[in-house]
N, C-alpha and C positions, 0 to 999 in steps of 0.2 A: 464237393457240393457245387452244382452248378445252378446260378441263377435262372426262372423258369420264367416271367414274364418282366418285361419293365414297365412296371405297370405307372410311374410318373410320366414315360412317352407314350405310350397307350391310352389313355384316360388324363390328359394334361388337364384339363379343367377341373376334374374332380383335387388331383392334386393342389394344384394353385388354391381351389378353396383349402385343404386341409394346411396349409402354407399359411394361408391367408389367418386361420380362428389362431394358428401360431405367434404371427406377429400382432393380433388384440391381445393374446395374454403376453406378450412380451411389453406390449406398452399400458397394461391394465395397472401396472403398481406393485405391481405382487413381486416380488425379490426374487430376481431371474437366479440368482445364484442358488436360493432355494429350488425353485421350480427344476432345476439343470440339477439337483440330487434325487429331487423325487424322477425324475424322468429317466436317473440311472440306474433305481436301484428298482423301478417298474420292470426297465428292460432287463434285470439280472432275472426277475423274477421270470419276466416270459420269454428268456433265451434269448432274446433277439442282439444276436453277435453285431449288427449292424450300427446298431441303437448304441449298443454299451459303447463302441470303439469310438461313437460319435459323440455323444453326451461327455465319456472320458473327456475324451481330447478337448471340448467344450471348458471340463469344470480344470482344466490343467493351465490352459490359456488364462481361466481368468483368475488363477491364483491358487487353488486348490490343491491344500498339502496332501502330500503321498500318506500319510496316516488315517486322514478322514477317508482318501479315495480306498483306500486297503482296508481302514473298518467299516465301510457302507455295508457289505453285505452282511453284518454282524452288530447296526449301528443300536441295535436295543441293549447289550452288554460293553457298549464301548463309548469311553470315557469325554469322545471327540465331539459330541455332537450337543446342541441344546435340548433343553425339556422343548420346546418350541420347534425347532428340527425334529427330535424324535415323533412328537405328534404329529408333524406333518408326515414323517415314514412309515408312522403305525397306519394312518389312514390309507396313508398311500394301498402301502399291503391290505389293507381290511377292501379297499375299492379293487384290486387288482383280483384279489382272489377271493370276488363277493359271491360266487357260489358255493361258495363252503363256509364263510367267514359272515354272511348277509351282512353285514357291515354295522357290527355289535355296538350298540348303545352307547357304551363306555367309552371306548376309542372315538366315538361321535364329539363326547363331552368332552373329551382331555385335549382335541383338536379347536373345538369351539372355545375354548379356555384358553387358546390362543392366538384363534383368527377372528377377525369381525366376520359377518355376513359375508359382507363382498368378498373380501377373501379367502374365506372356507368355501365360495364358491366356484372362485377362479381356481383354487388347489383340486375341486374335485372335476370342474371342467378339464385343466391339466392332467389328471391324472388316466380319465377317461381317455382322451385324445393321443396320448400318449399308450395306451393299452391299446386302441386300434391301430397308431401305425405301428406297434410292434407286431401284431396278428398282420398285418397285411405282409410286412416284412420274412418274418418269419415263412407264412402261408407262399413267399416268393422266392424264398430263397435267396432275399437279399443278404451279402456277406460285407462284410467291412471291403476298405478301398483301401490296398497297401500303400501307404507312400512311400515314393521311391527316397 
């Protein structure tokens, strides 16, 4: 698979802004460690090989055991995660795959039970912003970066 546009040299200003609403939720409060699982297990959802290798690598730097990262994709049956984590994944998935899911009621309340406002809404801001640069990704053919 060969990548098909670079669309961050292409369109640098658009990037720079989607760069930019990145580093307000990184300095919003919201527990980047959280945010770096919900943004892995998005991109599991929408393939996006670039996202995963990226976010990995992310959640491994900053400490993230190989059990958590090996149960994320199964984090509803798996023993590694908080009630508070999981509702951040449940919604995550309910916003990711909201046209099948419209983003059920339930999963609303079991999130808000344990975020405030501001932070249920940087989580659904992150989760959003995070679904489009995977479509863009994906839509480009962007592939992870081997390192040598």
């Amino acid at each position: 698979m060969s990548a098909r546009i670079d669309y961050a040299a292409v369109a640098p200003d658009f990037y720079k802004a989607l760069m930019g609403a990145y580093m307000v939720l990184k300095k919003s409060g919201f527990d980047v460690n959280l945010m770096n699982l919900v943004f892995q297990r998005v991109s599991q959802i929408n393939g996006c090989a670039y996202c995963v290798d990226t976010h990995g690598r992310d959640l491994r730097a900053a400490g993230e055991t190989p059990e958590r990262l090996d149960g994320l994709a199964a984090w509803d049956e798996s023993p590694y995660f908080s009630e508070r984590e999981k509702a951040a994944l449940a919604w995550a998935e309910a916003v990711t795959n909201i046209a099948t899911s419209r983003a059920p009621d339930a999963v609303y309340a079991e999130m808000r039970r344990h975020f405030s406002e501001v932070d249920a809404t940087n989580l659904t801001y992150a989760i959003a912003m995070m679904n489009m640069l995977n479509r863009i990704a994906v839509a480009m053919r962007r592939g992870p970066v081997k390192k040598a």
